[in-house]
mmCIF file of the N, C-alpha and C atoms, coordinates in Angstrom:
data_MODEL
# 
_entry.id   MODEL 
# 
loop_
_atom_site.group_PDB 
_atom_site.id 
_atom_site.type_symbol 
_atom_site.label_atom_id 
_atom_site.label_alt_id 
_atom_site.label_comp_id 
_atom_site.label_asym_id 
_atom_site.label_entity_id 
_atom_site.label_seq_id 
_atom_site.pdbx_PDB_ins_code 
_atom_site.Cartn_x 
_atom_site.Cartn_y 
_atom_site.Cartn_z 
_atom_site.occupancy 
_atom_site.B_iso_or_equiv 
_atom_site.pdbx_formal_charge 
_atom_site.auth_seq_id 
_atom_site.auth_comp_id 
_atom_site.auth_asym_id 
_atom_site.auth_atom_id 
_atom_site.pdbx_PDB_model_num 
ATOM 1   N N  . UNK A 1 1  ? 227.853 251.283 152.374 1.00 0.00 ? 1  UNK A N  1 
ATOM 2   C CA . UNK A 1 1  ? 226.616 251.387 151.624 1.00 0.00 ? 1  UNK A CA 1 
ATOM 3   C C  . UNK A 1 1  ? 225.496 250.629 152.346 1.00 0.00 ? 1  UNK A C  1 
ATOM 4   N N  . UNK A 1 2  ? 225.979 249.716 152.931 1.00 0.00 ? 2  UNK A N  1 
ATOM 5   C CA . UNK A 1 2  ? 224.824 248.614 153.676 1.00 0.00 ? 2  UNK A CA 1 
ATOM 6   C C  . UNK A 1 2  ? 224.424 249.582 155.076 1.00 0.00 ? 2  UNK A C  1 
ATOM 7   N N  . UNK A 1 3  ? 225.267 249.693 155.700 1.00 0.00 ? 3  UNK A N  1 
ATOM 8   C CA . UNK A 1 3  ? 224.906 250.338 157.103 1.00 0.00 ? 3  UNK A CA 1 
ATOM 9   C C  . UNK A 1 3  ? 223.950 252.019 156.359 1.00 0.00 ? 3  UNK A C  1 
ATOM 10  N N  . UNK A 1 4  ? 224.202 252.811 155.556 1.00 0.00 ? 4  UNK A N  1 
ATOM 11  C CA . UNK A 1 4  ? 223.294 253.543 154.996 1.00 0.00 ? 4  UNK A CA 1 
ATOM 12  C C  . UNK A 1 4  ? 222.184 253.225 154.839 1.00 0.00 ? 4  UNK A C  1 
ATOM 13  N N  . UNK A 1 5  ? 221.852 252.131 153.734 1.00 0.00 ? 5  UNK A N  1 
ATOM 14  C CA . UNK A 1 5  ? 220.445 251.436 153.438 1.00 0.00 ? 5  UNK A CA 1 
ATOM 15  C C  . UNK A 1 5  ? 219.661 250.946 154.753 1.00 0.00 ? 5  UNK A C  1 
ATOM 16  N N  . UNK A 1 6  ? 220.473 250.305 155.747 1.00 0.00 ? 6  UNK A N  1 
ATOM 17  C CA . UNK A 1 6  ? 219.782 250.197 157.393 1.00 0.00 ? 6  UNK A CA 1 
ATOM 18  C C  . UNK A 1 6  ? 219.441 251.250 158.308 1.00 0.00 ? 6  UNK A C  1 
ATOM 19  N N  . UNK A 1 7  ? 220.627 252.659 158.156 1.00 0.00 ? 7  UNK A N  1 
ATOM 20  C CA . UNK A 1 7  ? 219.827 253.586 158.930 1.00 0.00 ? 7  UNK A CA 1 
ATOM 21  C C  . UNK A 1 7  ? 218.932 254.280 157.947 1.00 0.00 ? 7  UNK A C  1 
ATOM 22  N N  . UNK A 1 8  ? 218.861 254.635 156.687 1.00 0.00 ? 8  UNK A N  1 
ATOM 23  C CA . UNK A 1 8  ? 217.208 254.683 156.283 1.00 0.00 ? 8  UNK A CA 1 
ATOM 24  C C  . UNK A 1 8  ? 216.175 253.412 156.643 1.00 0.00 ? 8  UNK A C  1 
ATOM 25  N N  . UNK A 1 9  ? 216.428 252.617 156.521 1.00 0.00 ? 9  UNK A N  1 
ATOM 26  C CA . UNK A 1 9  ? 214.977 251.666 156.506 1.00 0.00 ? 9  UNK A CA 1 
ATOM 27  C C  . UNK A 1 9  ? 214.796 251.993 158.070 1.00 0.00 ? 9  UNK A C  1 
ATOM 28  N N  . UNK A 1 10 ? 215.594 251.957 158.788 1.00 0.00 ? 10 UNK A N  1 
ATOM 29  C CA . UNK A 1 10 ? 215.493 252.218 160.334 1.00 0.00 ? 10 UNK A CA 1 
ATOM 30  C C  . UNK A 1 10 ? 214.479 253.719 160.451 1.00 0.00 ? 10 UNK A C  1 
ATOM 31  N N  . UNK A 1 11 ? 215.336 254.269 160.023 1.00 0.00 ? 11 UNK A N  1 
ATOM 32  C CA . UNK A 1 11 ? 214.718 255.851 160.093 1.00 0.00 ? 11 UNK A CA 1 
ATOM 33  C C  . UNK A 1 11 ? 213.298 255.937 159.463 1.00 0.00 ? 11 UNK A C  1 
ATOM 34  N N  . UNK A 1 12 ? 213.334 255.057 158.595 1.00 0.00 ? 12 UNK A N  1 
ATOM 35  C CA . UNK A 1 12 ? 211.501 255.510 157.918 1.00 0.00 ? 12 UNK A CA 1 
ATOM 36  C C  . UNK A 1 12 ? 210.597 254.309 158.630 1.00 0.00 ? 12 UNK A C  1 
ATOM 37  N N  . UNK A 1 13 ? 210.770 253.550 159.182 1.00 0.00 ? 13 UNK A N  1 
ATOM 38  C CA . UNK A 1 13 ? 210.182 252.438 160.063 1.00 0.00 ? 13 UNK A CA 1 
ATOM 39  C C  . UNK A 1 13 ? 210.092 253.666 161.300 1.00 0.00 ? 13 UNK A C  1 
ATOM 40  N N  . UNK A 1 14 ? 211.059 253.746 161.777 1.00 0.00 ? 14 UNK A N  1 
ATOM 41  C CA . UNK A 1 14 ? 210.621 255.043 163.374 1.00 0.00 ? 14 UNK A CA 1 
ATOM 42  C C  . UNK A 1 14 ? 209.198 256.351 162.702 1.00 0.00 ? 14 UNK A C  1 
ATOM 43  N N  . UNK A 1 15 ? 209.888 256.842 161.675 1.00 0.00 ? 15 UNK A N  1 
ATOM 44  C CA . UNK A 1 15 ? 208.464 257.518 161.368 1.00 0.00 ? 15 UNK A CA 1 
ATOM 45  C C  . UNK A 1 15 ? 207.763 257.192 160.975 1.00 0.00 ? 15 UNK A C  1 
ATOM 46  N N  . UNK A 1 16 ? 207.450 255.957 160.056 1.00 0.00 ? 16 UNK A N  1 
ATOM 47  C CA . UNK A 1 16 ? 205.985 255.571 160.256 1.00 0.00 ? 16 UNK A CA 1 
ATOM 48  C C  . UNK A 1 16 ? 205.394 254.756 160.942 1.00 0.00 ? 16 UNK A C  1 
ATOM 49  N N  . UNK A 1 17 ? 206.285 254.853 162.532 1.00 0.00 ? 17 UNK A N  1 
ATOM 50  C CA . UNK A 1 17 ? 205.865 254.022 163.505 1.00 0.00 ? 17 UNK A CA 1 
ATOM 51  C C  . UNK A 1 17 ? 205.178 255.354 164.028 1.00 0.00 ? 17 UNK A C  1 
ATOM 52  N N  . UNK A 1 18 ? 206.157 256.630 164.221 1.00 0.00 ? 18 UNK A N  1 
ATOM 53  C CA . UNK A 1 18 ? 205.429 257.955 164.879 1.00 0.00 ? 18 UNK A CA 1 
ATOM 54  C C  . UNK A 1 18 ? 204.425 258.251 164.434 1.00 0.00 ? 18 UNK A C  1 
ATOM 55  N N  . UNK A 1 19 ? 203.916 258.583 162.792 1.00 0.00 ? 19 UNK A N  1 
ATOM 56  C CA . UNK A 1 19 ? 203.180 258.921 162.313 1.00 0.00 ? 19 UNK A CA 1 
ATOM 57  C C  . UNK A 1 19 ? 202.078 258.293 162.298 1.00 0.00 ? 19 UNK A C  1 
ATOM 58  N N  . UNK A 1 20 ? 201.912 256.897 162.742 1.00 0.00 ? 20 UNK A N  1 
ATOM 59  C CA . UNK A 1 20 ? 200.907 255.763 162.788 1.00 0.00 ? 20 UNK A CA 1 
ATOM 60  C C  . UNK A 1 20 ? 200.002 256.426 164.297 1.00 0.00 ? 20 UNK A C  1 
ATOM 61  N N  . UNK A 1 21 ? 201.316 256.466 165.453 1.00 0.00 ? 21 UNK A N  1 
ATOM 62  C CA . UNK A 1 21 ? 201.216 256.733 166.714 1.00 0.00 ? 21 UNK A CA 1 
ATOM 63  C C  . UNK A 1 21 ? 200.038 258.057 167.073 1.00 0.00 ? 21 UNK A C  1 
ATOM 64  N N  . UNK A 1 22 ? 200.507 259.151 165.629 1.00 0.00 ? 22 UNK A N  1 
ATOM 65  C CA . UNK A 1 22 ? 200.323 260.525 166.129 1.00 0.00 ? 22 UNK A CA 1 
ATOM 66  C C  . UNK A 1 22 ? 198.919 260.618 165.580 1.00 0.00 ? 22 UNK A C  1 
ATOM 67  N N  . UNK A 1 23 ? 198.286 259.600 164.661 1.00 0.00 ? 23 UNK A N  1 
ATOM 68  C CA . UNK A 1 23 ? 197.343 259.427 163.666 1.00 0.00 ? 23 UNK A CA 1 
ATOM 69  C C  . UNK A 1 23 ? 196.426 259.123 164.780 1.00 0.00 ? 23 UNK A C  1 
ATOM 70  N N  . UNK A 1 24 ? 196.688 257.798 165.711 1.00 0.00 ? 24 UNK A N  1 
ATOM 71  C CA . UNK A 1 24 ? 195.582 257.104 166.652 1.00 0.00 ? 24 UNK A CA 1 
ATOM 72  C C  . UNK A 1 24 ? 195.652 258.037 167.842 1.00 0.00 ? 24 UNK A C  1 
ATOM 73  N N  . UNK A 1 25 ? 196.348 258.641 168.029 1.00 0.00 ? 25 UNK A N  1 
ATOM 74  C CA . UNK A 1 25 ? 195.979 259.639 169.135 1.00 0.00 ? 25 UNK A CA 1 
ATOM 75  C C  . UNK A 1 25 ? 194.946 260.938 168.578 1.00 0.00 ? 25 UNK A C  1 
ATOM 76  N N  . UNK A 1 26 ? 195.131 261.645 167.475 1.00 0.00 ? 26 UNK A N  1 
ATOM 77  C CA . UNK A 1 26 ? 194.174 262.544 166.900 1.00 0.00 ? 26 UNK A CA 1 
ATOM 78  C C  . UNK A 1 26 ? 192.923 261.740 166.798 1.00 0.00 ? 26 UNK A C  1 
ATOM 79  N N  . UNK A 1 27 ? 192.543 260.699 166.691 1.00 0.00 ? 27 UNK A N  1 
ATOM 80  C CA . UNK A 1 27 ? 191.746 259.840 166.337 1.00 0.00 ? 27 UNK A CA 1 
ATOM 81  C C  . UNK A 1 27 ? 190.876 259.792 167.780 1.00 0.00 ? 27 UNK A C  1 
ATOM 82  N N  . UNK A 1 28 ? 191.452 258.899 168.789 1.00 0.00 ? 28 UNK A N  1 
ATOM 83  C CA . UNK A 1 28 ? 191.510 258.675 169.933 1.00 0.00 ? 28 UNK A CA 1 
ATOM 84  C C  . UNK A 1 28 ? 190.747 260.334 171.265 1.00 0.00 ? 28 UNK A C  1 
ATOM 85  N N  . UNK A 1 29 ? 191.096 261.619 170.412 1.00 0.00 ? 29 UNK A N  1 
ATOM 86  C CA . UNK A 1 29 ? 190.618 262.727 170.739 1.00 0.00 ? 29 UNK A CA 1 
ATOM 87  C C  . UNK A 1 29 ? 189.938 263.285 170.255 1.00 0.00 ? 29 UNK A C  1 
ATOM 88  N N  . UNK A 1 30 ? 189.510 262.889 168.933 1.00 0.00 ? 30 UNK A N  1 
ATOM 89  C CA . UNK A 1 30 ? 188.136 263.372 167.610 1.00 0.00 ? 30 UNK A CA 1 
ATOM 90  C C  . UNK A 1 30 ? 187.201 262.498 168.379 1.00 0.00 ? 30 UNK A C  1 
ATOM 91  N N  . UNK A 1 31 ? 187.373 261.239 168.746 1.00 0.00 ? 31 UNK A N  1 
ATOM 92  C CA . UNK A 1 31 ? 186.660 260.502 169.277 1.00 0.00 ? 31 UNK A CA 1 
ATOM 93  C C  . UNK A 1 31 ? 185.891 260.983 170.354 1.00 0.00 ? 31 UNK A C  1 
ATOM 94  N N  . UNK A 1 32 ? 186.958 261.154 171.534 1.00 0.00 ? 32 UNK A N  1 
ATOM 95  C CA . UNK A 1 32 ? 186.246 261.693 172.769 1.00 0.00 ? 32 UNK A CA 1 
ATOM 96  C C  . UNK A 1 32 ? 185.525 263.047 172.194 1.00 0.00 ? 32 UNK A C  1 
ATOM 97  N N  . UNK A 1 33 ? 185.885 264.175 171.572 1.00 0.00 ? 33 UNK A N  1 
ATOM 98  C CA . UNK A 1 33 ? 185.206 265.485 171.364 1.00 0.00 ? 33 UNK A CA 1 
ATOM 99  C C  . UNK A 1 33 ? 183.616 264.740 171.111 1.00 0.00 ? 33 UNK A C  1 
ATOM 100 N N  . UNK A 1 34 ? 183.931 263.973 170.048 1.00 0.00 ? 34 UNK A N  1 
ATOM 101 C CA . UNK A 1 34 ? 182.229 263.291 169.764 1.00 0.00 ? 34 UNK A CA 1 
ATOM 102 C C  . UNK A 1 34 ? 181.841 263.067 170.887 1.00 0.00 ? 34 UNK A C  1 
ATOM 103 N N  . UNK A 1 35 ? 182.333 261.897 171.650 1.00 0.00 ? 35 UNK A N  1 
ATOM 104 C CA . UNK A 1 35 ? 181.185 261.647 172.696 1.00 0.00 ? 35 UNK A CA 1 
ATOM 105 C C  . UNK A 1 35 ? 180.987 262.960 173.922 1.00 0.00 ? 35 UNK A C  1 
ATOM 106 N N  . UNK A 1 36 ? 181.761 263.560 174.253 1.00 0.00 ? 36 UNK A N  1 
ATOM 107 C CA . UNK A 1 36 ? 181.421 264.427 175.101 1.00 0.00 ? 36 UNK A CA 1 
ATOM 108 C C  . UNK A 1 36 ? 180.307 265.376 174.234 1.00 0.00 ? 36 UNK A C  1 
ATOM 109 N N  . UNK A 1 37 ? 180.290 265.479 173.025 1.00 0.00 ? 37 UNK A N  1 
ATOM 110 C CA . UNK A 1 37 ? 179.036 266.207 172.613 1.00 0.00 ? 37 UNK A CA 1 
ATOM 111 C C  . UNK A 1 37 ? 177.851 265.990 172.440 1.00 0.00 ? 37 UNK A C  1 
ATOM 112 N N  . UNK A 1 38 ? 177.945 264.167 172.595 1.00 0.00 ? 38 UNK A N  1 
ATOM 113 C CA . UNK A 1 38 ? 177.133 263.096 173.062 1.00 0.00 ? 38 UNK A CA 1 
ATOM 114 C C  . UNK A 1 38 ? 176.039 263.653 174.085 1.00 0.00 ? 38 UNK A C  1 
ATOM 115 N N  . UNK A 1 39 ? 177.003 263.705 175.195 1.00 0.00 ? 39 UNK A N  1 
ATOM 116 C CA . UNK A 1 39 ? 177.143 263.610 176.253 1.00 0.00 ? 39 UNK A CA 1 
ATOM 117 C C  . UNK A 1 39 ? 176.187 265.110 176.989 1.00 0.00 ? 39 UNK A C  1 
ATOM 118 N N  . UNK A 1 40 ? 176.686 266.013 176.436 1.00 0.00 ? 40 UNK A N  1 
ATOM 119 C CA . UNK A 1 40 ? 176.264 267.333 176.631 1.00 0.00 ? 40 UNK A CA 1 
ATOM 120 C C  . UNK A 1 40 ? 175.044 267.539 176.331 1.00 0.00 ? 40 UNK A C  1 
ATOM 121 N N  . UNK A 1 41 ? 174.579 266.952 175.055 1.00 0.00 ? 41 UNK A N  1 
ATOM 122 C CA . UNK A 1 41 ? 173.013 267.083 174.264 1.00 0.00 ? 41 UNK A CA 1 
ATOM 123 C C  . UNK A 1 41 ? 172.694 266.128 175.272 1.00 0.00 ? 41 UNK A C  1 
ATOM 124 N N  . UNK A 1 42 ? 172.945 264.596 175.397 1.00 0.00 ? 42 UNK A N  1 
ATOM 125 C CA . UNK A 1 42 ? 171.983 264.275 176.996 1.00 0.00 ? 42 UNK A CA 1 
ATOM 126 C C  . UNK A 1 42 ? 171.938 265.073 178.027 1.00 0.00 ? 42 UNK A C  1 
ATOM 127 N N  . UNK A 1 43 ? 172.894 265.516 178.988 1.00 0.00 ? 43 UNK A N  1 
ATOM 128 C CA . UNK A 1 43 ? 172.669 266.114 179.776 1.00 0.00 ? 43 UNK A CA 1 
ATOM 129 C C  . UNK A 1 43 ? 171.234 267.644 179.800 1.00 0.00 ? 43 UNK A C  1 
ATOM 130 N N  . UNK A 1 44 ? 171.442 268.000 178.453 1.00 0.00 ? 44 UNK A N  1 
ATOM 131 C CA . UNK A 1 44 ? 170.147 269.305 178.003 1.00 0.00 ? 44 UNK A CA 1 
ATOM 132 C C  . UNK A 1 44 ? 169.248 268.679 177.858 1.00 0.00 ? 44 UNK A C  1 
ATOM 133 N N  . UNK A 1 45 ? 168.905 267.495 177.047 1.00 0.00 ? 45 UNK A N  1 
ATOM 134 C CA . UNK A 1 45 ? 167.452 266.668 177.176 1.00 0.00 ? 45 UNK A CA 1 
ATOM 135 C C  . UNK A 1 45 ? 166.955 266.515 178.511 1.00 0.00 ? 45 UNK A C  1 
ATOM 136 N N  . UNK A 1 46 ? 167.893 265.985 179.411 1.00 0.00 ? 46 UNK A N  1 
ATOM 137 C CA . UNK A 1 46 ? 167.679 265.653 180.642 1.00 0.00 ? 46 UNK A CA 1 
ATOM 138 C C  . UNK A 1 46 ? 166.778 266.253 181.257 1.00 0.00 ? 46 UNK A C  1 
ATOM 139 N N  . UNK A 1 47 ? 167.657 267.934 181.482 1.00 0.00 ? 47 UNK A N  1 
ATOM 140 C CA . UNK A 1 47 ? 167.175 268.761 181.927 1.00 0.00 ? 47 UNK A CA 1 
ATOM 141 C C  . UNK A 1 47 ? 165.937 269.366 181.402 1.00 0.00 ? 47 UNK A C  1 
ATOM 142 N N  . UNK A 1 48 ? 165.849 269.248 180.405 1.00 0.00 ? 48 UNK A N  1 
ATOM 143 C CA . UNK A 1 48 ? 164.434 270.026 180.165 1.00 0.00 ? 48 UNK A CA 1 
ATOM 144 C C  . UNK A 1 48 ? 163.352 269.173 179.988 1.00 0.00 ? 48 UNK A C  1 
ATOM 145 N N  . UNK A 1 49 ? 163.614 267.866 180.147 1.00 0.00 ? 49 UNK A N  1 
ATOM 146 C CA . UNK A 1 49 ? 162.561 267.066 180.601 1.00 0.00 ? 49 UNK A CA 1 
ATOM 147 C C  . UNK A 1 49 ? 162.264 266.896 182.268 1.00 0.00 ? 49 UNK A C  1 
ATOM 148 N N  . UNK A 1 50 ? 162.983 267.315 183.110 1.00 0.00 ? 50 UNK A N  1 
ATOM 149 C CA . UNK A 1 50 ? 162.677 267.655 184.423 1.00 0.00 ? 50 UNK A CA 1 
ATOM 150 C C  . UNK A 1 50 ? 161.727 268.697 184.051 1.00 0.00 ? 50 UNK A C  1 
ATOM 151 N N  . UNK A 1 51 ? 162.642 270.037 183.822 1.00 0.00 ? 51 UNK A N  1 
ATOM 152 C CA . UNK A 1 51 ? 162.273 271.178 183.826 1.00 0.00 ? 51 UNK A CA 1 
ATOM 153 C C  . UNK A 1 51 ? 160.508 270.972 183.285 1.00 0.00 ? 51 UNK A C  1 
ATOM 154 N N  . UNK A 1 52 ? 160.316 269.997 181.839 1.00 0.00 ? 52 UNK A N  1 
ATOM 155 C CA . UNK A 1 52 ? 158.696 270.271 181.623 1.00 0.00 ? 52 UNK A CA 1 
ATOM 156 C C  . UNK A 1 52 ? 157.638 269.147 182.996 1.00 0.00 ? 52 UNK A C  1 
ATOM 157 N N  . UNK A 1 53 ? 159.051 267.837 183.202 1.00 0.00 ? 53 UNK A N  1 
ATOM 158 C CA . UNK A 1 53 ? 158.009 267.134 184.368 1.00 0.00 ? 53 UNK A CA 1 
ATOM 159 C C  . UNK A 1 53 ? 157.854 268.254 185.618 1.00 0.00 ? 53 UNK A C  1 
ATOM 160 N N  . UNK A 1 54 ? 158.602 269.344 186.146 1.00 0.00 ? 54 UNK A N  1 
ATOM 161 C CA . UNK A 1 54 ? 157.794 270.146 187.012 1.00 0.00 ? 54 UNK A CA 1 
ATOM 162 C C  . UNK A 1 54 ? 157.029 270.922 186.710 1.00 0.00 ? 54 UNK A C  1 
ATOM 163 N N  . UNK A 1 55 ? 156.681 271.660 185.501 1.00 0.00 ? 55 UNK A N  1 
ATOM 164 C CA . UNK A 1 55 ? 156.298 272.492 184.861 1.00 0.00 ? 55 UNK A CA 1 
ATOM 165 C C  . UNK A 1 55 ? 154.417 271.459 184.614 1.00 0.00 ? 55 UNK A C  1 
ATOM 166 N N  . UNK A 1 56 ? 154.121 270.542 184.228 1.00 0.00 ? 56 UNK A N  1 
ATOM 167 C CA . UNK A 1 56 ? 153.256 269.491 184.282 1.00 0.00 ? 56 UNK A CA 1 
ATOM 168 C C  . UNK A 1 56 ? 152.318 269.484 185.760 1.00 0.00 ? 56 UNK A C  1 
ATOM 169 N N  . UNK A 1 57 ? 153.870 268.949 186.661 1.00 0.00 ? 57 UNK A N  1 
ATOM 170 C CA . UNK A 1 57 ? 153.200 268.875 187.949 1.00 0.00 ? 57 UNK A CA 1 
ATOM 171 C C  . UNK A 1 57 ? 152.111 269.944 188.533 1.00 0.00 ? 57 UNK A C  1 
ATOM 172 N N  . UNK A 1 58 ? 153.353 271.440 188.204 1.00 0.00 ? 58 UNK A N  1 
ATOM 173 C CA . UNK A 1 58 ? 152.397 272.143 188.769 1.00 0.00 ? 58 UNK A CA 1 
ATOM 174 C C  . UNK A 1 58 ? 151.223 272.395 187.874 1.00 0.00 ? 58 UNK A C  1 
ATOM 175 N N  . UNK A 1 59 ? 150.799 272.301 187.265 1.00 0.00 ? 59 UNK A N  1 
ATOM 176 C CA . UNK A 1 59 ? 149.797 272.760 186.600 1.00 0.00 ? 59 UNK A CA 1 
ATOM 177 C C  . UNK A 1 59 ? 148.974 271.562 186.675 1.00 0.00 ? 59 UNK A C  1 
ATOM 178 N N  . UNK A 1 60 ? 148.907 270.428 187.310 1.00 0.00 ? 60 UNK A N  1 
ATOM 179 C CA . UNK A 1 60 ? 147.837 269.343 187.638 1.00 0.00 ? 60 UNK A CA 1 
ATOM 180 C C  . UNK A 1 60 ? 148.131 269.634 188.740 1.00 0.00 ? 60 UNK A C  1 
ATOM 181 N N  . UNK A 1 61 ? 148.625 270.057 189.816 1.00 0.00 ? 61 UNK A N  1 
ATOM 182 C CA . UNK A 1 61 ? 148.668 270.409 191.545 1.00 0.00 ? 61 UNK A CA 1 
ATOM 183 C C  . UNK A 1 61 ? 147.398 272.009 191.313 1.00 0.00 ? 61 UNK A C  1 
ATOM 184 N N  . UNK A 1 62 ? 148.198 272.537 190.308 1.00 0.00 ? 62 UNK A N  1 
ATOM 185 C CA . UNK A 1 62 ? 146.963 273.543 190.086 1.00 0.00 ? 62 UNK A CA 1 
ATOM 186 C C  . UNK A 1 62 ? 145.663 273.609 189.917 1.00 0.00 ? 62 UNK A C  1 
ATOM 187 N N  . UNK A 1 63 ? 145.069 272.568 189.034 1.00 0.00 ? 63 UNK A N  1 
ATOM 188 C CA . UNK A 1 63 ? 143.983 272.139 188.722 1.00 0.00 ? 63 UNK A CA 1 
ATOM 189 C C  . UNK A 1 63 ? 143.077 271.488 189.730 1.00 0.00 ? 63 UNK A C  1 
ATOM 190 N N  . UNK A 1 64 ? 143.970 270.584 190.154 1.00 0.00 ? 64 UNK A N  1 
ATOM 191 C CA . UNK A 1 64 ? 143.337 269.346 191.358 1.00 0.00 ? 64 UNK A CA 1 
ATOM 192 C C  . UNK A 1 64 ? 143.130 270.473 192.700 1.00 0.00 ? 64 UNK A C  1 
# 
């Protein structure tokens, strides 16, 4: 009866050691999805603030 009661407590300690495990990894990859979408909307600001600083230029290279 004792060695029973130890491989359950054993057995539900391993899964909610896994389930803890499998929790911070989904976590750990919700995470990154955020920042890479971060990441992406900078990269488009970026660019289209070049894109209007040449767009500027020429049109004062035009003028002048």
């Amino acid at each position: 009866m004792y060695y029973l009661s130890e491989t359950l407590a054993r057995d539900r300690s391993s899964d909610l050691y896994e389930q803890a495990r499998q929790t911070r990894v989904a976590k750990q990859a919700a995470e990154l999805r955020k920042l890479d979408r971060v990441r992406q909307r900078a990269e488009r600001r970026l660019l289209r603030a070049w894109q209007r600083h040449d767009e500027l230029r020429e049109m004062l290279e035009a003028a002048g």
